[in-house]
DOVEX-131183 format. One record per residue (C-alpha): residue in one letter; x, y, z. Coordinates in steps of 0.05 Angstrom, whole numbers, padded with zeros to 5 digits, always signed. Example, Ala and Ser with C-alpha at 12.3 -4.5 7.8 and 13.67 -1.06 7.14 Angstrom:
A+00246-00090+00156S+00273-00021+00143
END
This chain:
X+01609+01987+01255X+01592+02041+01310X+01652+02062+01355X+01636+02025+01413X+01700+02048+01454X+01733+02112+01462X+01804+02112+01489X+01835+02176+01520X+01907+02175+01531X+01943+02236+01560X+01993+02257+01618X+01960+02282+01690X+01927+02341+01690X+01918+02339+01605X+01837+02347+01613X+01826+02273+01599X+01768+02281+01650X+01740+02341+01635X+01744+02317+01560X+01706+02246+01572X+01648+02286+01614X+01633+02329+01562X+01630+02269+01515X+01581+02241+01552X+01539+02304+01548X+01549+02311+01476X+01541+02234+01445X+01481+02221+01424X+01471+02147+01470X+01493+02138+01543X+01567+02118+01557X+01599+02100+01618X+01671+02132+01628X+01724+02090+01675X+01789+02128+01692X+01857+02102+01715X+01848+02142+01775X+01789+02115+01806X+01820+02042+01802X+01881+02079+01839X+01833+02100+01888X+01795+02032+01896X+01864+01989+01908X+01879+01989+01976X+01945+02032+02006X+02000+01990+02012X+02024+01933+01975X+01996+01938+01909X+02060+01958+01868X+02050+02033+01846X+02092+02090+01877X+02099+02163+01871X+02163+02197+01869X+02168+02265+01911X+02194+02291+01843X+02131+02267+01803X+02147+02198+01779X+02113+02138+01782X+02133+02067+01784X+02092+02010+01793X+02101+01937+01800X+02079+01864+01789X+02015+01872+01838X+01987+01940+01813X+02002+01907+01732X+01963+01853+01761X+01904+01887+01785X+01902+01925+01720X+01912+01879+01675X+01847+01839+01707X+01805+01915+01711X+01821+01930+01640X+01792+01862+01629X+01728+01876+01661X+01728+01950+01615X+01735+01907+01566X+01672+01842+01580X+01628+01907+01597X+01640+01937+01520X+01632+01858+01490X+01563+01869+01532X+01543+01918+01490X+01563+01986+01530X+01593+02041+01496X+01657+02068+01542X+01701+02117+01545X+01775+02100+01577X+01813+02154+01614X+01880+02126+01615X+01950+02158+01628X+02006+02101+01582X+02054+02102+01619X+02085+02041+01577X+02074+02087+01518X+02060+02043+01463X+02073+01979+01499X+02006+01997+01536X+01973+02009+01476X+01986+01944+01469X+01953+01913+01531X+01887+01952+01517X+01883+01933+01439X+01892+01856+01466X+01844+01863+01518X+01796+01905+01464X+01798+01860+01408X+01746+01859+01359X+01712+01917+01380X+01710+01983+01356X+01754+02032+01377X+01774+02104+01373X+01838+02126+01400X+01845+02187+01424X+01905+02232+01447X+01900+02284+01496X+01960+02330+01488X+01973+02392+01537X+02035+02435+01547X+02077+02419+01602X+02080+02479+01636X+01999+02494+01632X+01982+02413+01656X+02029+02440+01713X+01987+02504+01720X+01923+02456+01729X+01967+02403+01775X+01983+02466+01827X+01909+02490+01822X+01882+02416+01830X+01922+02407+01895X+01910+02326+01889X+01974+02306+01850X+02038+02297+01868X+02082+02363+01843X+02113+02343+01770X+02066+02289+01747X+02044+02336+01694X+02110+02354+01666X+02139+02280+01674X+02083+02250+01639X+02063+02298+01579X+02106+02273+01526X+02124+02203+01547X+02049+02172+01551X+02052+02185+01474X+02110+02157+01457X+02100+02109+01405X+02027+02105+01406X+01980+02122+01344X+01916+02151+01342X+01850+02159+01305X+01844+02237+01332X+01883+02286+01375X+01869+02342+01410X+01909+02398+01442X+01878+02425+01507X+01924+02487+01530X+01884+02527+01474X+01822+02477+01466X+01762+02475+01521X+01749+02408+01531X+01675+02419+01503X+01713+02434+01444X+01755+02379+01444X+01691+02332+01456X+01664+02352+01392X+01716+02349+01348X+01717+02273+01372X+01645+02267+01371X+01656+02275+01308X+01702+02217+01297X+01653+02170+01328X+01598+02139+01277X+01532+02172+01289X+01567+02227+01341X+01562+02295+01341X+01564+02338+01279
END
């Protein structure tokens, strides 16, 4: 079977983004990429459970689990339809939301990807990006991968994310050679 879903999983500022762009540019049919961050942006501002710490952190709650839980659900009818996708995802569960994606993704096919990135260089691109709360980068670099296994990984502090698109392109069945 074709890959039919491609997972990224990586702190913020790892070059998740940049990485599933160039994916699209380099695999061979048309996929649709859906990021963490733009259901952030479409939930309204108050009351839906996530918070950011002045220090970095993030902590969210029974609503924003909720709303997730039914938009990775939707990811998920959309690739049963017969889309390919690519995920941008930050776990901040780790392994346990690994989990909630490979429940919500069963029976298709899917390539899991991690999206590694020093510390101090995603804090480098979090300063230069100027839309992230100051130690996101650092917090987040290690702990999304706790626990959680993979098909491919890729290091972006030395890697382009061209790069990096390739080498998973050619992970995926009939990608990029």
């Amino acid at each position: 079977m074709a890959t039919q879903v491609i997972v990224l999983n990586g702190g913020s500022s790892s070059g998740k983004s940049g990485i599933a762009r160039c994916l699209q540019a380099v695999l061979p049919d048309p996929w649709l990429t859906f990021g963490v961050d733009s259901l952030i942006e479409a939930m309204p501002g108050e009351g839906v459970g996530i918070e950011f710490a002045p220090d970095g952190g993030v902590d969210v709650g029974p609503a924003f689990m909720a709303l997730e839980a039914a938009w990775a659900r939707g990811i998920a009818t959309m690739a049963h339809s017969g889309a390919r996708l690519i995920i941008d995802d930050v776990f901040l569960g780790g392994a346990a939301t690994q989990d909630r994606w490979r429940r919500v993704l069963d029976g298709l096919d899917v390539l899991w990807v991690g999206v590694h990135c020093d510390p101090a260089v995603a804090a480098g691109r979090e300063i230069a990006r100027g839309d992230r709360v100051r130690g996101m980068a650092e917090q987040q670099a290690h702990v999304v991968h706790e626990g959680v296994t993979y098909d491919v990984e890729v290091d972006t502090a030395d890697t382009e994310s061209l790069e990096c698109a390739r080498i998973i392109g050619r992970k995926v069945v009939g990608g990029v050679g």
